[in-house]
C-alpha positions in Angstrom: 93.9 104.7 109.7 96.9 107.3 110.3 99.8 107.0 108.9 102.8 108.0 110.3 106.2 109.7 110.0 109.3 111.0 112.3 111.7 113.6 111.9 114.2 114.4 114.4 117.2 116.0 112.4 117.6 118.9 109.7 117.8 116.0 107.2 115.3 113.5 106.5 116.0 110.9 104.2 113.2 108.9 102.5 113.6 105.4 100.9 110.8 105.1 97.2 110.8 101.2 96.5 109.9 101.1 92.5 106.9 99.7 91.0 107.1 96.5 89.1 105.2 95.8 86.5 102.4 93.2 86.4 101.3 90.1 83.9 98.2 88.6 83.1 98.5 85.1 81.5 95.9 83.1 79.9 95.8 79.5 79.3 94.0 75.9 79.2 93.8 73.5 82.0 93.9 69.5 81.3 90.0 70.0 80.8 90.3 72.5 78.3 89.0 75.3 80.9 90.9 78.9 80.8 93.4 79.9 83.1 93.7 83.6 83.9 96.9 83.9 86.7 99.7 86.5 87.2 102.5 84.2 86.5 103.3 81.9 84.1 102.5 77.7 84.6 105.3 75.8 86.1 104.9 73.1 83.4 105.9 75.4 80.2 102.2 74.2 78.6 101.6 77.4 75.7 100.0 80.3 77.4 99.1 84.3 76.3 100.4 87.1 77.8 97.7 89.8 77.9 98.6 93.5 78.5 97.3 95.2 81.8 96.0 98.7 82.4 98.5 100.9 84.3 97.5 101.3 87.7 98.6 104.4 88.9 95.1 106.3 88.7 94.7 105.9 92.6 94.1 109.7 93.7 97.0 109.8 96.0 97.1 112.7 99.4 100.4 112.9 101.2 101.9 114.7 104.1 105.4 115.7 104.5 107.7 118.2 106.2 109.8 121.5 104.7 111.8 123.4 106.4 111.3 127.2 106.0 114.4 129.5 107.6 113.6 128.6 111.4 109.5 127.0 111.1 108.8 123.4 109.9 106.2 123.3 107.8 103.6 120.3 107.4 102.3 120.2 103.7 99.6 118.4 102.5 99.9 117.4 99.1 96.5 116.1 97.4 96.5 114.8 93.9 93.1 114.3 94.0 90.0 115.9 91.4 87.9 116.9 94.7 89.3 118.4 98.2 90.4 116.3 100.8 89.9 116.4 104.4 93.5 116.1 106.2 94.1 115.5 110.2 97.8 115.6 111.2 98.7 115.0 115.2 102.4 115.8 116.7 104.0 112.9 118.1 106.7 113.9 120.8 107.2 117.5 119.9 110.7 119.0 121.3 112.0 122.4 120.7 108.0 123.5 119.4 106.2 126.5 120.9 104.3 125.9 123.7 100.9 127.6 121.8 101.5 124.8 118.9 98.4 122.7 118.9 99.0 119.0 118.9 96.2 118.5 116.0 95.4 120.1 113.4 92.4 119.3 110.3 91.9 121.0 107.0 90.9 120.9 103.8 93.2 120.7 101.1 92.5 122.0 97.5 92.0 119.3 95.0 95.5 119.3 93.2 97.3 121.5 95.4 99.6 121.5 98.1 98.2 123.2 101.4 99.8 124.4 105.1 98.4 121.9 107.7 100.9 123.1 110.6 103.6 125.2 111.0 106.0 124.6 113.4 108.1 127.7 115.2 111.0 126.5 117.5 110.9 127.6 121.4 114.8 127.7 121.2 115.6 129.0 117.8 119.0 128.2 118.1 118.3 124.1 118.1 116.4 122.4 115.8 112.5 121.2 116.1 112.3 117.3 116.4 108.9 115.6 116.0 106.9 112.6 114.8 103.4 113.0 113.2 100.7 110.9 112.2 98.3 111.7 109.7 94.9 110.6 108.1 93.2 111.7 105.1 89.5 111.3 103.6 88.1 111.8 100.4 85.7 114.9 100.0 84.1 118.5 101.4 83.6 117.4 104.8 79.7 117.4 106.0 78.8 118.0 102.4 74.8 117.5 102.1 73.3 115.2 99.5 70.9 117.6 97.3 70.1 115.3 93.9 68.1 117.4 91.9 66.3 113.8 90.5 66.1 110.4 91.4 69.5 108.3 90.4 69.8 106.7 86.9 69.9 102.6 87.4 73.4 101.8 86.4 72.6 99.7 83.4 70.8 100.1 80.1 68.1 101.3 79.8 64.8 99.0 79.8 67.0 95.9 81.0 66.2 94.8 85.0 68.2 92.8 87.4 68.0 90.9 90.6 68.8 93.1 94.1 71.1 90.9 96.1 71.8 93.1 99.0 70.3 96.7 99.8 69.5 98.0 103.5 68.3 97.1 105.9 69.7 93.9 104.9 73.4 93.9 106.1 75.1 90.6 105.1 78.4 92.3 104.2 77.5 96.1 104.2 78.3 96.8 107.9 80.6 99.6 107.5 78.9 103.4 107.3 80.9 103.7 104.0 78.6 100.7 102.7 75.3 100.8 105.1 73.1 101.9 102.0 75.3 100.2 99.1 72.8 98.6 96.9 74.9 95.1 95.2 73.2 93.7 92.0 73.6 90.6 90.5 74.7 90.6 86.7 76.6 88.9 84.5 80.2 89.5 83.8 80.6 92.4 81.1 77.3 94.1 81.5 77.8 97.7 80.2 77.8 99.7 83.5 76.2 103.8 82.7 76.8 106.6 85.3 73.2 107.0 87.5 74.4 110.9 88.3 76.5 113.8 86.7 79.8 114.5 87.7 83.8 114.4 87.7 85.8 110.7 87.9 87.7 111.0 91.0 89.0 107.3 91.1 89.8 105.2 88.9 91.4 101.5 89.9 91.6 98.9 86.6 94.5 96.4 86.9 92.8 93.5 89.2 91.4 90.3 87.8 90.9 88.4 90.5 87.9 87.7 93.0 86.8 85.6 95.6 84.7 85.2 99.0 88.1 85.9 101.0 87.8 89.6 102.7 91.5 89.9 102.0 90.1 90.8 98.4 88.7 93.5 99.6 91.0 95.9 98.2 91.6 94.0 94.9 88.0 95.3 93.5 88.6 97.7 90.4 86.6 100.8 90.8 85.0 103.9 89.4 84.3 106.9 91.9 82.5 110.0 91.1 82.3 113.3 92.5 78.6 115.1 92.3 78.3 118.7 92.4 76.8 118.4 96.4 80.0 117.1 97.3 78.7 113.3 97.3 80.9 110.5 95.5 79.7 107.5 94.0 81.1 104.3 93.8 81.1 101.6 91.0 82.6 98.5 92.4 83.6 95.2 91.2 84.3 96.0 87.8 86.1 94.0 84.8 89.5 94.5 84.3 90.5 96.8 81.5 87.1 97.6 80.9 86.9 100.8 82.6 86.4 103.9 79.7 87.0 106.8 82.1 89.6 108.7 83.5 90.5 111.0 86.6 89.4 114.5 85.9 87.3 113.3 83.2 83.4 114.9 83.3 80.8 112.7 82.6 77.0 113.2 81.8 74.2 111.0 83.5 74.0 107.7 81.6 77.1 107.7 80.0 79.3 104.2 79.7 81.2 104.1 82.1 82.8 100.6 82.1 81.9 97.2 82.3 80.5 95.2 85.4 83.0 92.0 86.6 83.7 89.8 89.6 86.7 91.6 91.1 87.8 92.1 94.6 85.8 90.5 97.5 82.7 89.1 96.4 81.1 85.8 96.1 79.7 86.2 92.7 79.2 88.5 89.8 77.6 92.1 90.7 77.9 95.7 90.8 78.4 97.6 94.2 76.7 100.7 94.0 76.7 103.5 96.3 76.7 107.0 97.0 78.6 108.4 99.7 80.1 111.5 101.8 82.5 112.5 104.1 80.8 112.7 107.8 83.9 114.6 109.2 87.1 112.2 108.6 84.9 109.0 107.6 83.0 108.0 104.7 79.2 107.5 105.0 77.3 106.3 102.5 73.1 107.8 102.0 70.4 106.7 101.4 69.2 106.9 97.1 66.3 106.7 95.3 65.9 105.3 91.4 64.0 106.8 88.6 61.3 104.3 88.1 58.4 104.3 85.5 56.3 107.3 84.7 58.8 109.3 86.8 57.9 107.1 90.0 60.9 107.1 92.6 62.0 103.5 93.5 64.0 102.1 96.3 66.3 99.2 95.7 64.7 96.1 98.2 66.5 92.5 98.9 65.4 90.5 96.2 63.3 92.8 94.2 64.3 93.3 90.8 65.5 97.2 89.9 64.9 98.2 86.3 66.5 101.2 84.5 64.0 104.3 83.2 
C-alpha cells in the first residue's frame, strides 16, 4: 500500500498525535472464569492491573521532504536492522524539470537516511510544488534463499506437534507473503527456539487478544529475523510479554526466543512459521525443509506431526 503526502509551499507543517499508553486488566467473571480486557469492568468488581510491554519495536521506514538551496530532496529514513526497498511516485509535479522521472526505487541502508529523488526547479525563481506517494518493503530485494542446513523445528528439542496448515493446503495462507507458512498447533506458552541464525528485525509484544475475525490480523505479536541470504523469518501468534529478544539483537540457531500464544487472527492456539523475501516490493514466502532424524530433511504436511532434531 503507498502512502501518501503533499507539499505545495516552502513550509510544510506536520501534525504527531501522541501515544497513549495501554492497560491490561485481569479479573473473575460470576463463574469464577478470568477476564483479561483493556479497560476496567463497569461494575467496580476487584480487578489487577498488569503491566504491558512497550510497543514501539515496530521497525519503522519513512519518507519526507528537505529543502536544499533550490532542489527538494525526498529522504528515506529506515529505522530498520536490514535494508529496505523504497518506491516513491510524483503526484502533480509543477515547477520540476522536465528530465525528473516520476518514480523512483531504491534501497535504503538499514538505519540510515538515503536520497530517493531530488527535485531541481524548471523556474528557479518559484518554488517546486508536488504530492508523492510512497511504499516501502522489508529486505534486499530478489535476495536468494541459500540455507546452508535444513531449518531447526521451532520447539524443543525431541517434543512433536500436530501440522494444522502447510502448502499446498491453503485455508488462510492465500497471500504470497504466507503461501508456504507452515501453522502448528500447540498449547499456549510453549517455549518457541529460533530454527535459523540471524539478526531480530521485528519485534511486536503488546497484544493479548485473538480471535477468528480477520480484523485481528494485525493484532498478532511477532518475532522476525533476518538470515544472512537476505531471507526473514517470521514467528507469529506469540504470548504477550513473552517475547526475550530484541531489534538488533543476534541470535544463534535454537535459541529461546519467546513463547507460543493465541494472538492476532487465528482460531486457535499455534505458531505461524515462515520464511520469506522480498520479490521486488512484495514479500514472498519459500519453500523450507526441517532437520529430521539421522540428518533426514522433512517437509511439514497437513496433519502430519513435525518433530524437532
Amino acid at each position: 500500500m503507498y502512502r501518501t503526502r503533499f507539499f505545495a509551499l516552502i513550509v510544510l507543517l506536520l501534525a504527531v498525535a501522541g501515544l497513549q499508553a495501554q492497560g491490561l486488566y485481569r479479573y473473575r467473571d460470576a463463574e469464577g472464569n478470568w477476564v483479561y480486557a483493556d479497560r476496567r469492568p463497569d461494575d467496580g468488581r476487584a480487578v489487577e492491573e498488569l503491566p504491558l510491554a512497550e510497543a514501539a519495536s515496530v521497525p519503522e521506514v519513512t519518507v519526507t521532504r528537505r529543502l536544499v538551496d533550490a532542489r527538494v530532496e525526498i529522504v528515506a529514513s529506515n529505522g530498520c536492522y536490514c535494508p529496505a526497498e523504497v518506491a516513491v511516485r510524483l503526484l502533480e509535479p509543477r515547477n520540476v524539470e522536465e528530465s525528473t522521472p516520476s518514480l523512483a526505487r531504491v534501497v535504503a541502508a538499514a538505519r540510515r537516511e538515503t536520497v530517493v529523488m531530488t527535485l531541481l526547479p524548471a523556474n528557479p525563481a518559484e518554488p517546486i510544488r508536488t504530492g508523492f506517494q510512497y511504499q516501502a518493503v522489508l529486505g534486499e530485494p530478489d535476495a536468494g534463499h541459500q540455507a546452508d542446513q535444513p531449518y531447526r523445528a521451532p520447539f524443543a528439542l525431541a517434543r512433536a506437534f500436530r501440522v494444522s496448515q502447510a502448502a499446498p493446503t491453503h485455508i488462510t495462507h492465500r497471500e504470497p507473503s504466507s503461501f508456504n507458512a507452515v501453522d502448528i498447533e500447540m498449547p499456549v506458552g510453549t517455549q518457541i527456539y529460533a530454527a535459523r541464525a540471524g539478526t531480530v528485525i521485528e519485534v511486536a509484544s503488546r497484544f493479548f487478544e485473538g480471535g477468528p475475525d480477520p480484523s485481528k490480523a494485525r493484532n498478532a505479536n511477532i518475532v522476525r529475523v533476518l538470515h544472512p541470504d537476505g531471507t526473514m523469518a517470521i514467528y507469529a501468534h506469540l504470548n504477550w510479554d513473552s517475547i526475550r529478544v530484541k531489534p538488533g539483537q543476534v541470535v544463534r540457531r535454537g535459541e529461546y526466543i519467546a513463547d507460543s500464544g493465541n494472538t492476532g487472527f487465528t482460531t486457535g492456539p499455534h505458531l505461524h512459521f515462515a520464511v520469506q523475501r522480498n520479490a521486488g516490493m512484495r514479500l514472498e514466502s519459500v519453500p523450507i525443509e526441517f532437520s529430521g532424524p539421522a540428518g533426514t530433511r522433512v517437509t511439514a504436511q497437513t496433519g502430519a506431526t513435525l518433530a524437532a532434531y
